[in-house]
N, C-alpha and C positions, 0 to 999 in steps of 0.2 A: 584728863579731859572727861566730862561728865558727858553719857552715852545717853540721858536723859535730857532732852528738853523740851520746851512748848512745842514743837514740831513732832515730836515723836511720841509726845501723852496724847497729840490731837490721833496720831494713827491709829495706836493702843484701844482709845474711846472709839475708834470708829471699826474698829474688828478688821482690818485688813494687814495683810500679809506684808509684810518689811523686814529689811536686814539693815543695820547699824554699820557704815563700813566709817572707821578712820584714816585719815590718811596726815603726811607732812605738809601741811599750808605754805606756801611760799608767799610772804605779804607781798615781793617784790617781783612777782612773776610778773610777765607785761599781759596775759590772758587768763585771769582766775580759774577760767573753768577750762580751758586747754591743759592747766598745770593740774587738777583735777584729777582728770583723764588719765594720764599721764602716771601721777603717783598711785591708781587704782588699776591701774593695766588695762582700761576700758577703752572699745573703741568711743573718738571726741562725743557721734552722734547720738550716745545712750546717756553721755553723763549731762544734764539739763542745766542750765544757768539760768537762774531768778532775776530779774529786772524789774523795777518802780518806775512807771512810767505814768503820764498823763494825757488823758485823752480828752479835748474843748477845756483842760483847764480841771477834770478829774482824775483821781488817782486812781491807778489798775495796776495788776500782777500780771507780768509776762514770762513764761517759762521755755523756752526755747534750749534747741542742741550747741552747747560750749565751741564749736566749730562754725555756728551762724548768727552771723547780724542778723537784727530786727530791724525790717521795712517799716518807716515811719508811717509810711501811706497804707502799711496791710494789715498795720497796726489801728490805726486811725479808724479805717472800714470794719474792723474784725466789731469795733463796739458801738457803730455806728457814728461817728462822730468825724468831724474834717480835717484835725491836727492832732498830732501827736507827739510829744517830747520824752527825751528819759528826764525822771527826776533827779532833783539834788539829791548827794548823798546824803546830807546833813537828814534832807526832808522824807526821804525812804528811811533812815534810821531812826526818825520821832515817831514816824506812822508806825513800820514794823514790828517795833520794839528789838530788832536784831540790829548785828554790824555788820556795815558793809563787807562781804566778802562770806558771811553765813548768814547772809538772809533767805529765809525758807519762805516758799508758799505755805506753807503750811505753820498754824499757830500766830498767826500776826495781829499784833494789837487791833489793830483795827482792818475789819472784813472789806475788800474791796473786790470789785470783778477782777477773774482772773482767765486768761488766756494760754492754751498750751499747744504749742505748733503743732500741725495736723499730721504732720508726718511721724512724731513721736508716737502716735497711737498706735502705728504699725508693729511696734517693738514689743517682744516677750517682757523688756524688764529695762528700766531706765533709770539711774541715780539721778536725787533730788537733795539740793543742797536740805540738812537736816536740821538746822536751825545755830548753827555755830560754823567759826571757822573751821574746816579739817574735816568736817563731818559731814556726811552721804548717805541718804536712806535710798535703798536697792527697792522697787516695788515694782508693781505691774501699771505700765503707764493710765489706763482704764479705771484702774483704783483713781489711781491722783484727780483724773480727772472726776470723777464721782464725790471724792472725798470733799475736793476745793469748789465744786458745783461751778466748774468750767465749763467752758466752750472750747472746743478744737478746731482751730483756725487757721489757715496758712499765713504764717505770722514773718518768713526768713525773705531777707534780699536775695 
């Protein structure tokens, strides 16, 4: 497994502070990012889950803790807009340019707003899926959000 990808040349070019952790992907895990957690010994709320979601019918990055659903409705408000859906898979892996299951904020074909639960902020250091299955970059949540030019929003049910 290659420790380099679009996700991690975007960190590299942005000067911020990360670590590369690998882990055993389970495709068949019933919560990607609880099974995360889990093979990285982290508690669920540091390791973050990526989501493609549409808000009025556009496309946005939702990065939340792997132990929390996303409020459609908190979702919908965080970007101003009255509805909100998760995307297709198909259609977050044309946008991204990743596969489902190692999509990163970070490095994605195409820039869209992105949102990171407000509560993650609080944390010394939070994993972010790293742009491939199995792989996790360790950062300072403040980073991510500086890096991805988010907004920190209470975004969980």
């Amino acid at each position: 497994m290659s420790k380099t990808t679009r996700a991690t040349q975007v960190l590299t070019q942005a000067k911020v502070a990360f670590t590369v952790h690998a882990y055993d992907y389970d495709p068949n895990a019933e919560r990607v990012g609880m099974q995360a957690a889990e093979a990285l010994g982290e508690e669920p709320h540091r390791v973050l889950k990526t989501l493609m979601a549409e808000v009025d019918g556009k496309p946005v990055c939702v990065v939340v803790p792997s132990d929390h659903e996303v409020s459609m409705k908190k979702l919908a408000g965080a970007f101003g807009g009255k509805s909100a859906n998760m995307m297709k898979p198909a259609d977050a892996e044309r946008l991204t340019g990743y596969h489902v299951g190692g999509i990163s904020p970070f490095g994605q074909k195409k820039t869209v707003p992105t949102a990171i639960e407000a509560q993650a902020m609080i944390e010394t250091h939070v994993y972010i899926n790293g742009g491939q299955r199995g792989l996790q970059v360790r950062l300072n949540p403040q980073d991510a959000l500086m890096v991805l030019k988010a907004k920190a929003a209470p975004l969980i049910a």
